[in-house]
N, C-alpha and C positions, 0 to 999 in steps of 0.2 A: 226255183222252177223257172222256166223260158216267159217271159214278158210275150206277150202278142205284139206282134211288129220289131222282132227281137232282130230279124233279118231284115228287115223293110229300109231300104236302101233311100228310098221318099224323104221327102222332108218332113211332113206328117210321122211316119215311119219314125223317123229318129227321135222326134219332139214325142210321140208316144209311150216311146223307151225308155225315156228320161224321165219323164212324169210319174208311170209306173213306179222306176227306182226309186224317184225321189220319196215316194209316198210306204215304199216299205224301208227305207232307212231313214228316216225321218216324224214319223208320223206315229207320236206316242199314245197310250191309254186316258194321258190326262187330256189329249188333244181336242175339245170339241167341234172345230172348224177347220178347212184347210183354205185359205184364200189364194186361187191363179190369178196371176198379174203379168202380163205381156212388160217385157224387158224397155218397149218400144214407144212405151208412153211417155208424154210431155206435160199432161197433166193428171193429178188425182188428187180430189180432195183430201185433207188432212183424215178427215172423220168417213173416209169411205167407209170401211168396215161397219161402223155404228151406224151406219145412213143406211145399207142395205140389211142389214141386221133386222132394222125398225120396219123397213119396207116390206119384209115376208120373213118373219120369225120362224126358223125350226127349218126354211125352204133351202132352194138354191136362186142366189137373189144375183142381179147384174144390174149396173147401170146401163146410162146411156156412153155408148164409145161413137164417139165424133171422130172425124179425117183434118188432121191440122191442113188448110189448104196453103198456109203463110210460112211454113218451113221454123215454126215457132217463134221468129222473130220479135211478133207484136203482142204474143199471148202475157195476160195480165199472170200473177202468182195465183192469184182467187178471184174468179168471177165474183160478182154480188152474191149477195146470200137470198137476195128476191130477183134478180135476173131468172129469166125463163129460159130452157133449152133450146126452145127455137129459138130465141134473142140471142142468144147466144151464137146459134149455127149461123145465122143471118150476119151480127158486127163479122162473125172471123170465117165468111165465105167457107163455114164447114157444113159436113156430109155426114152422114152415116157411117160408121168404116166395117164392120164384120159383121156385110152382109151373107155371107156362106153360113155362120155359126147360128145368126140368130131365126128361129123361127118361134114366131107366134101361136098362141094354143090355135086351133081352130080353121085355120091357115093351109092352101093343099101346098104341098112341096114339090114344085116344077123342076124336074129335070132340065138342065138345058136352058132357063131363063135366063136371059143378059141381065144383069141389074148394072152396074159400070163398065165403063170402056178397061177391055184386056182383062175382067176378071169374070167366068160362069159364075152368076149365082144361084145358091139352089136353097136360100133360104125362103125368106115371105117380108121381112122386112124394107121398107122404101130407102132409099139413099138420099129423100129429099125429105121436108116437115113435113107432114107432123110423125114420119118414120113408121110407127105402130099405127096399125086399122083401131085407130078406137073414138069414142065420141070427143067432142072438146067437151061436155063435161068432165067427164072421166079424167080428161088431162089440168080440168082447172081441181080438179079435187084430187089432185096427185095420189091416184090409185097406181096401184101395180098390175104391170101387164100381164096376163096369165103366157106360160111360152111352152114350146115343147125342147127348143134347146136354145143356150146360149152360149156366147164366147169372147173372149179376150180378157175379162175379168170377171169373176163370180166369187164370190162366199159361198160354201157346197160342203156341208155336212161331215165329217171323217166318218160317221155309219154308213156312209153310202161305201166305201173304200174298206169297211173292216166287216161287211156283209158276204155272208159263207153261205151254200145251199148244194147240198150234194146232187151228183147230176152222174149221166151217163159215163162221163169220161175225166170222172173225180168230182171236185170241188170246185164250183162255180165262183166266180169273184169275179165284181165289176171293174173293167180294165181300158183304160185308153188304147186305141189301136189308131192308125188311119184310114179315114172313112172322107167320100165326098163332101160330107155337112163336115170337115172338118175332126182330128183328135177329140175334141169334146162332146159332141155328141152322142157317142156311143155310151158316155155312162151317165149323162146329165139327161137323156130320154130314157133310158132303162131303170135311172133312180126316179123318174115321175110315175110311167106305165108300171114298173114291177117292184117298186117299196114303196108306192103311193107320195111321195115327196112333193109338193109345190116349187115348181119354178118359175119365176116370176120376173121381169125385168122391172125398174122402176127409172121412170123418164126423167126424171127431176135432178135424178142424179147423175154427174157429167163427168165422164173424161175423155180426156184428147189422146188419139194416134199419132204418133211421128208420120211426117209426110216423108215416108222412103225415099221416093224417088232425089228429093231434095238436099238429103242426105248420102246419094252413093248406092242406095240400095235396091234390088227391083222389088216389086210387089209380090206379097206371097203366094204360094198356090197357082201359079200363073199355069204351068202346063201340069196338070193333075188327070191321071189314066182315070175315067169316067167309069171303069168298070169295079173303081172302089165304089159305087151305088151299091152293090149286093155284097159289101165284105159284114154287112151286120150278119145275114145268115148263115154266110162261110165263117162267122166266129163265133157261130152255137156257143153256149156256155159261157158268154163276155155280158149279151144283152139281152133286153127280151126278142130284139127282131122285130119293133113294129114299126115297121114305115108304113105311112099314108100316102 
């Protein structure tokens, strides 16, 4: 059957198509997880998977993704194992990087908000510490953030991906397409609002983005047709459609 975004000439578009494929020719019975990992990172913990695993069991879990501002030069192999995030972002002059994907539970989602120079954000996440709205308790007791969508790396369930539900115009299945917030939030909001799934970020846990630009390459998403805001409704049968 046709992938959503099967035509979608976008860059989102393409990276949607691919996902999709990837996940029906790939993705077996015995599979319990599917982990996305951005090609473009500089750093990841050894034990990511088992770090977000522990962070929100059974959810869709993400760390924290930082912006290499040093072009990787000076990044150590392995921060400390007691180094903090913010200590962290502060030694290696990092940012937040995908601010479009992540949005916070609770959080309204502005149209139109600048978060960085030359990228709309329309998530709810800061670009600076402490990134997440939440108490410094909460962060000295390394809880997890409650979200409504994440991106650039996640641990996310293959029930979310092997979920059937007849519907007007066949069989519904949750499908990456491009959307403003980003490819991934049309199934990582639809797997929380409509098969009740926890997603959750946890801060503690860190990886780095490649600093593009430093590298040759421009920044993603940079001119994106704004009227992907409404492609959740125009893809009835993908999500549930609820934006805030």
């Amino acid at each position: 059957s046709a992938h959503p975004g099967i035509n979608d000439e976008t860059g989102r578009g393409r990276i949607s198509a691919i996902r999709n494929q990837l996940i029906d020719q790939f993705l077996l019975p015995r599979h319990m997880y599917v982990l996305w990992l951005d090609a473009d990172l500089v750093h990841v913990p050894a034990n990511l998977i088992s770090q977000l695993h522990h962070a929100n069991p059974g959810g869709i879990s993400a760390p924290l993704v930082l912006l290499d501002r040093t072009g990787g030069v000076d990044l150590q192999p392995e921060p400390a194992a007691t180094a903090r995030p913010q200590d962290i972002a502060v030694a290696k002059n990092m940012v937040f990087y995908d601010t479009a994907a992540f949005v916070q539970e609770g959080q309204v989602i502005e149209q139109g908000r600048h978060c960085r120079r030359y990228h709309l954000n329309y998530g709810t996440v800061s670009k600076y510490r402490p990134f997440f709205n939440v108490s410094a308790r909460v962060r000295r007791r390394r809880r997890a953030v409650p979200c409504d969508s994440v991106g650039t790396v996640y641990l996310i369930p293959s029930e979310v991906y092997r979920w059937r539900s007849p519907g007007r115009r066949g069989v519904w299945r949750l499908r990456h397409f491009a959307h403003l917030l980003t490819e991934h939030f049309p199934v990582v909001h639809a797997a929380k609002y409509l098969l009740g799934l926890h997603v959750a970020a946890a801060p503690w846990v860190v990886v780095v983005h490649a600093n593009l630009p430093y590298h040759g390459e421009a920044w993603h998403g940079q001119s994106f047709d704004r009227s992907r805001w409404v492609d959740i409704p125009r893809n009835d049968g993908y999500t549930d459609g609820g934006l805030r």
